[in-house]
N, C-alpha and C positions, 0 to 999 in steps of 0.2 A: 456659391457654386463656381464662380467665376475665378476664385482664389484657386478653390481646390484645383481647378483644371490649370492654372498659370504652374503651380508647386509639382504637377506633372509633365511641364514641356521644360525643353530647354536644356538647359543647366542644372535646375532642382533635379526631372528628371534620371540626369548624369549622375548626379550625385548619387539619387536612390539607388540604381541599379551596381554603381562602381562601389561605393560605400555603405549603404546603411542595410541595403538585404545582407551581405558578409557578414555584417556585424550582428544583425538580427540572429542569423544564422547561427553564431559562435553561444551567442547566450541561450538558444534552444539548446543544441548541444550540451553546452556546460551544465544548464538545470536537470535535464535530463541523467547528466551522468552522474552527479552529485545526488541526482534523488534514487536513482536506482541503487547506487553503492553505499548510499546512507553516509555521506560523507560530510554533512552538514558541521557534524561536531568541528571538523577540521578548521573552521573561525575563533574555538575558542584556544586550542593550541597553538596555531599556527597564524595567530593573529598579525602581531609583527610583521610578518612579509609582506600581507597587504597594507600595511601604513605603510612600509619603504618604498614599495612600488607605487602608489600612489605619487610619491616623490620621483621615484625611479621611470617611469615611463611616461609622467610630462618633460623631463632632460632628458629621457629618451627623442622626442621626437621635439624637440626646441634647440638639440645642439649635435653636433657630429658627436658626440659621447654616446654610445647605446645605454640601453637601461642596465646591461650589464656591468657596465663603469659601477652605478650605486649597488647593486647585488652583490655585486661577488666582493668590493671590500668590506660591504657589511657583515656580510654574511663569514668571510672568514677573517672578518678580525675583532669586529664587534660580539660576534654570536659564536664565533669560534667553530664553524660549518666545516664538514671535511671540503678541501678545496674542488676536490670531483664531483661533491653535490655543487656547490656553488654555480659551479661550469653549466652542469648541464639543467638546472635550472634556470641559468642564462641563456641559456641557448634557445630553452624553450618558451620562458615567457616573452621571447626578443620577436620567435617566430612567429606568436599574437599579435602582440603590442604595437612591433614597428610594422610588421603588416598592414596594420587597422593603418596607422600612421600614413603608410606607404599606399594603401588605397584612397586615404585624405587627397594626398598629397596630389595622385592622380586625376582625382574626381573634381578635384578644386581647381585644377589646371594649373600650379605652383610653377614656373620656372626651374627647372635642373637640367644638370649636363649629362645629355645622352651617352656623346662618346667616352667621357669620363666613367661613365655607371656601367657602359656593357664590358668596356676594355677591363677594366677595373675587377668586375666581375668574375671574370672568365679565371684571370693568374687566383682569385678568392676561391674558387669554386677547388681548384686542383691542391692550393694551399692549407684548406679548413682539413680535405681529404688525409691530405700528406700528414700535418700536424697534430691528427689526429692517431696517428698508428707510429710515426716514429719520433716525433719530439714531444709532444703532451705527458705521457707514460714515464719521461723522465729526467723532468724539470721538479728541483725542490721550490716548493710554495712559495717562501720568501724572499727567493731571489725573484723569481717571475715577478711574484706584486711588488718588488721594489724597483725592478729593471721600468717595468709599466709607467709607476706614475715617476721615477726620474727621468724618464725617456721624453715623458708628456709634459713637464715641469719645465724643461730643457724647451719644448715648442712654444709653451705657452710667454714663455720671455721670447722668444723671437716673433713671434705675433704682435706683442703688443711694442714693441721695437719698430716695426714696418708700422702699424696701422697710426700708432700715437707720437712716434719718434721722427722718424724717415717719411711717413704720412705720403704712403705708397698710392698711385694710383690701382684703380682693380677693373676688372674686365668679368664681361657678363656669360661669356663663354669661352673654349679652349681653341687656341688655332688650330689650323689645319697641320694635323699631326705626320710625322715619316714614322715609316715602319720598326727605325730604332726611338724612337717617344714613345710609341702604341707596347715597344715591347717592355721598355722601364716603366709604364704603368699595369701592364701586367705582371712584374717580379713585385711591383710596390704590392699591388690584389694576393699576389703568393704570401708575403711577409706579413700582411696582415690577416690573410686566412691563417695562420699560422697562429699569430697572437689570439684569435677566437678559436683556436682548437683549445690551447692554453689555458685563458684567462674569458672565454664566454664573447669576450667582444674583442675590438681592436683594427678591423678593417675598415671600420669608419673611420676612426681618427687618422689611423695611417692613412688613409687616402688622402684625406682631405687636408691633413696637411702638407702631404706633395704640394698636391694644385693649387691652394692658396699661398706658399712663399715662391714654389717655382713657376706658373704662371698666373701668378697675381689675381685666379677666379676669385670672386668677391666671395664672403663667408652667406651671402643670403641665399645663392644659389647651389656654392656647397653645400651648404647643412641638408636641406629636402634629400639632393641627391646622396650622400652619405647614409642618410635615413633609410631609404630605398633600397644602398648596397648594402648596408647593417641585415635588413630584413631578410634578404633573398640571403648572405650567408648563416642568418640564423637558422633558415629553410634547410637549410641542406646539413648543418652540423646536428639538429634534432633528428631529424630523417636517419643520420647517422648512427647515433645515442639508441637511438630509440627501436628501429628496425634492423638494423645492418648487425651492429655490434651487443643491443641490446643490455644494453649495461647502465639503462636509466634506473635511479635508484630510488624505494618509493618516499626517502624524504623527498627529491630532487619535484616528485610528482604532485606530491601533498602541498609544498608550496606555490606551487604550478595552480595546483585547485585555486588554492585560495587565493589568487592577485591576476586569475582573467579576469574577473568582471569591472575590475580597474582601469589595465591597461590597457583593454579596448578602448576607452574614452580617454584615458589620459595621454598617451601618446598621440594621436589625432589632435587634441587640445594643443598638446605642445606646438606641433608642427601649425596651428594654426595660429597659435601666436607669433612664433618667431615671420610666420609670413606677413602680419602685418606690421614690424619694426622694423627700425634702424640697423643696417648691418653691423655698426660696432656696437649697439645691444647686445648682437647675438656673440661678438668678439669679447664683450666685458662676462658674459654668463662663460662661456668657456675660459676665460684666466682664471675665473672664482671657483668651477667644479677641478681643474687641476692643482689649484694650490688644494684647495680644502681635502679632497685625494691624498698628496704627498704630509701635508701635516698629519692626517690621520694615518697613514701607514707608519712615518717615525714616530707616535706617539703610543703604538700598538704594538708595533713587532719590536721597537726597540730596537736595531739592529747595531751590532758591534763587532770587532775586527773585523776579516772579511767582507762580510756583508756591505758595510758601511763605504772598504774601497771600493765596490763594485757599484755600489751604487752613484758615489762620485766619478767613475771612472763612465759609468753608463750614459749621466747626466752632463759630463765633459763632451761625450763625446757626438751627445745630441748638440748639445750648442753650436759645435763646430761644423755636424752638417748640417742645419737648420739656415745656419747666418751664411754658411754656403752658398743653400738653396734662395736665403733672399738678395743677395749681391748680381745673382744670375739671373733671377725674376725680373729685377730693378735695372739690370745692364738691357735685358729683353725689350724693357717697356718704355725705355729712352726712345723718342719719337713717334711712337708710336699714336694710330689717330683713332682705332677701333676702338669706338664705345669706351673711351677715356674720360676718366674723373678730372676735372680742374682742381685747383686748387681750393676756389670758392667754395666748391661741391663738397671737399673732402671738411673746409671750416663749419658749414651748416650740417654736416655733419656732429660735430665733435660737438657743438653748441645744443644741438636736441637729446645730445646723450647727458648734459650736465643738466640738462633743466630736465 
């Protein structure tokens, strides 16, 4: 008796009420509607998407990647999915998934950066809106997903350049921002709501790789919080899809059935693991889901003339603002005494990650 009543105060308590009724909630719902519309069958066609998501929304809530990252090239390069099911199947299983995640994340009491998540937000919120009625509608498929992961290909070498190279010190929050910082993190929220009107996800990554090469936030504190902004943009691009413009398509829906009752627990999972590792863990899983990303786009779409410059030219021109962004981080963090890594710190680092 004594147990049950402890699992009721406190913190378990927190938990129940912030995390596990929502989630109790979602799988009433979900059986309910599945049994009403006799949708059961839809496991034995649409099996697939729930093995992907499975995979797809534990790197959903383990890396600033949404689950959308694995969806949508699967789905349109693998499965060969028209690219607007893909989207808004991203969009919608993201606003489950990273949800569940994002209420983990809350109830568990995880470290993230507030100011980065609301600013961030806001430029998301008007960007998903915009990119969705006048750039989405007329972007061809293959440039978009080669621009994506050359863009990302392009970060993930300067990441691991700072963290393994240069072996940057990192900070556990953002300073006190001027009103021109607050507003370059809301055009970054625009550009990246934009990439999720596009391609289903993208204002996670975009975020977070701002604040990790230009002010050196450590990726343990990013990742949660990107998790968080993933979700609330997934909120609003389904909202959109789905109510507004009404153009949710019933594959987009059918795949949707079949990978909630996954990524309710998988994405939580995620986020609960990368909360108890090493931040260049969570730095070595993001080099690994961007290469693997760009190998499977050239191995799929094949791209040639065209294509292929634009993609060099995409991936050129990440490098040069990325290594940018870390000369200016690195010039920033010169002296600096806030909750600063040593050197020691960053060695017993690098030595947990090899063993």
């Amino acid at each position: 008796m004594q147990k049950i009543t402890s699992w009721f105060a406190g913190d378990s308590k927190r938990r129940i009420l912030i995390y596990i009724v929502p989630v109790v909630l979602v799988y009433l719902v979900w059986l309910g509607w599945m049994t009403a519309e006799s949708w059961w069958h839809l496991f034995l066609t649409e099996w697939y998407m729930t093995i992907t998501m499975v995979f797809g929304s534990f790197i959903a809530g383990a890396s600033s990647e949404g689950g959308g990252a694995i969806a949508y090239p699967v789905m349109t390069l693998m499965f060969e999915i028209d690219p607007s099911v893909a989207r808004n199947f991203s969009l919608a299983i993201q606003s489950i998934g990273m949800t569940a995640a994002a209420l983990w994340i809350v109830a568990k009491k995880i470290p993230i950066e507030k100011t980065y998540l609301w600013v961030v937000a806001s430029g998301g919120t008007i960007g998903i809106i915009f990119g969705t009625y006048f750039i989405a509608p007329y972007v061809v498929p293959s440039y978009a997903k080669m621009m994506f992961v050359s863009f990302w290909l392009s970060y993930g070498i300067a990441l691991f350049f700072i963290n393994h190279i240069r072996q940057r010190d990192s900070v556990e929050s953002l300073p006190v921002l001027s009103s021109s910082q607050k507003m370059e993190l809301v055009a970054i929220g625009f550009v990246g709501g934009i990439l999720s009107a596009i391609l289903g996800n993208g204002i996670d990554i975009c975020s977070f790789a701002f604040v990790t090469l230009k002010y050196r936030l450590s990726e343990k504190i990013a990742t949660p919080t990107s998790v968080i902004l993933m979700a609330m943009n997934a909120v609003v691009g389904v909202l959109l899809h789905g109510f507004v413009l009404q153009d949710m398509q019933v594959e987009a829906i059918n795949f949707w059935m079949v990978s909630i009752p996954v990524v309710v627990l998988g994405a939580p999972f995620g986020a609960y693991v990368i909360s108890k590792i090493n931040r260049l863990y969570i730095a070595v899983l993001l080099y690994i889901i961007l290469v693997v990303q760009f190998v499977s786009a050239i191995l799929i779409i094949r791209p040639t003339g065209p294509l292929i410059i634009f993609s060099f030219a995409v991936f050129g021109s990440g490098l040069v603002l990325f290594f940018w962004l870390t000369n200016y981080g690195n010039k920033k963090g010169r002296g600096s005494v806030i909750r600063r890594r040593n050197e020691q710190e960053f060695e017993e680092e690098k030595k947990s990650v090899k063993k």
